[in-house]
TIDRENDO-778963 format. One record per residue: residue in three letters; x, y, z of N, C-alpha, C in turn. Coordinates in steps of 0.02 Angstrom, whole numbers, plus 50000, padded with zeros to 5 digits. Layout:
% TIDRENDO-778963
ALAXYZXYZXYZ ...
% end
This chain:
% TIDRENDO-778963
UNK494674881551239494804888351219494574889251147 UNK494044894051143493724892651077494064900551037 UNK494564901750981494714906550958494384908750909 UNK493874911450890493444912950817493874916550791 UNK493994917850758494064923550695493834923050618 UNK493454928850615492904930850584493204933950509 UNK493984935550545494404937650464494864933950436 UNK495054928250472495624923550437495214916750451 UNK495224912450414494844905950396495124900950440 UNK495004897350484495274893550511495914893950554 UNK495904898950575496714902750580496614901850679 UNK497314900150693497284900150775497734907050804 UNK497384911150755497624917750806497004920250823 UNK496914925650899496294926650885496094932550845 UNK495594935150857495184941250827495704947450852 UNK495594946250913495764954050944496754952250938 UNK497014947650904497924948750869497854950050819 UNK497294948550786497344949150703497234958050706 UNK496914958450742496744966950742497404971550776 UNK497634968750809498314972650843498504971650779 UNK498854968550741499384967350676498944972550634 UNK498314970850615497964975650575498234983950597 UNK498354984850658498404990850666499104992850660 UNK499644988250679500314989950672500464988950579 UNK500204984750550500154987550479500074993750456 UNK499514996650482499235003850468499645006250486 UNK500005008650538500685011350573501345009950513 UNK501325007950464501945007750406502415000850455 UNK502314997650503502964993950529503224990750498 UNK503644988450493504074978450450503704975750475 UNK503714969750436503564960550476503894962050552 UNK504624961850545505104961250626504784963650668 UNK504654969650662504364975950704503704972050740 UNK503424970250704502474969050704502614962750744 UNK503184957350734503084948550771503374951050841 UNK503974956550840504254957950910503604961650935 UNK503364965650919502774968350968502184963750980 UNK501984960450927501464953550943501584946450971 UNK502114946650969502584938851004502354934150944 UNK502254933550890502154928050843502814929850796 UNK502984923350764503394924350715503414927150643 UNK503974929750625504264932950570503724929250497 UNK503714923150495503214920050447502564921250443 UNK502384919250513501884918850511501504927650515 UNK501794931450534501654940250507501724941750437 UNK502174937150407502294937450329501584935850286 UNK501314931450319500864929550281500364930850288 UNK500054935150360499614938150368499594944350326 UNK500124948550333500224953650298500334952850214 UNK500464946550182500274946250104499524945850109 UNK498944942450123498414941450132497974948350125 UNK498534951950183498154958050193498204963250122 UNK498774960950108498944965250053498594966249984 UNK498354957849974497974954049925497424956249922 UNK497004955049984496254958350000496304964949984 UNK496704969149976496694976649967496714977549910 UNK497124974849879497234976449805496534972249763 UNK496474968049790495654965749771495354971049766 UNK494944972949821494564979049842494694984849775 UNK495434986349789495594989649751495314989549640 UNK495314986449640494924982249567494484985149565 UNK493964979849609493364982449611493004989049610 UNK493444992549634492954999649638493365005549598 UNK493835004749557494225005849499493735007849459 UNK493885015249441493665020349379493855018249319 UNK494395014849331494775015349271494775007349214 UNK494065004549220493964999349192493994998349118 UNK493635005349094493395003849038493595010749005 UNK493785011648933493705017848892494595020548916 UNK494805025148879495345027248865495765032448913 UNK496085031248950496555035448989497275037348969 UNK497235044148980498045048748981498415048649053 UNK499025048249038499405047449087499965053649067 UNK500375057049123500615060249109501155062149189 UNK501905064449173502365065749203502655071049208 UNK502955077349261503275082449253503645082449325 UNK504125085849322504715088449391504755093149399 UNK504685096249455504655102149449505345102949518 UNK505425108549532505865110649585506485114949556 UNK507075113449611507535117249593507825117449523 UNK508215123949513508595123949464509105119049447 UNK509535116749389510065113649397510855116349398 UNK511045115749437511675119349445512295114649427 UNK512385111749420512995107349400512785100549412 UNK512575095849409512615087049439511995085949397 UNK511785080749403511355076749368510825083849360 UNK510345079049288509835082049251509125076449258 UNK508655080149249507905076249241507895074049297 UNK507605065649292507465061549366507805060849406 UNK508385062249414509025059349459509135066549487 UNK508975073749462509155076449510509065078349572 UNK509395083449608509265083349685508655086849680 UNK508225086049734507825093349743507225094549698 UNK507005088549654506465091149609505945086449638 UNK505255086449636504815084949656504245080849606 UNK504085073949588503855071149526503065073549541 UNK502875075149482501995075849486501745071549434 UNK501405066849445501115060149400500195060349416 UNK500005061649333499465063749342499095058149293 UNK498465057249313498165050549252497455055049223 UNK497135055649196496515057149160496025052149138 UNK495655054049148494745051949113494595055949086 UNK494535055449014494095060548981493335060749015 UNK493135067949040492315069049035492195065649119 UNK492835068449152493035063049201493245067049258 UNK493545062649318494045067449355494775064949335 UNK495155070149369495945070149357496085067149434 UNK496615063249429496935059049482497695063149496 UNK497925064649525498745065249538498985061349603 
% end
């Protein structure tokens, strides 16, 4: 039984599990969720899914605007009024808008 897989190195799951998990990732699931629907264990989904996580945030680097030269960052809440109970971040009902800048650039929110 010859299992290739072409995305995990030496790995004895095959192609077409690594891609079911790939897809129940995309779906937001837990680890639990993802080993009960794939029949592999709680670990071993753990560590597929750091891997996966790793490679992304890699990716993520790489193609990052934000390497070089000077960025603004910036915070506001907006929403309901306050009527009695907590103020700023803690209250009910307000909505955070977090915005970053590039000068001469685009705006991110």
């Amino acid at each position: 039984m010859n299992m290739v897989n072409r995305y995990v190195f030496r790995s004895r799951i095959s192609e077409a599990k690594f891609r079911e998990i790939l897809r129940l990732f995309c779906v937001d699931l837990t680890s639990s969720q993802i080993s009960e629907l794939s029949g592999l264990s709680r670990n071993t989904i753990n560590k597929l899914l750091k891997a996966i996580r790793v490679r992304i945030s890699e990716q993520c680097e790489v193609e990052s605007l934000f390497d070089q030269g000077e960025i603004e960052l910036d915070e506001s809440y907006f929403g309901a009024r306050r009527v009695r109970g907590k103020r700023g971040r803690g209250a009910h009902g307000k909505t955070i808008v977090f915005g970053i800048i590039k000068r001469h650039d685009k705006v991110y929110t």
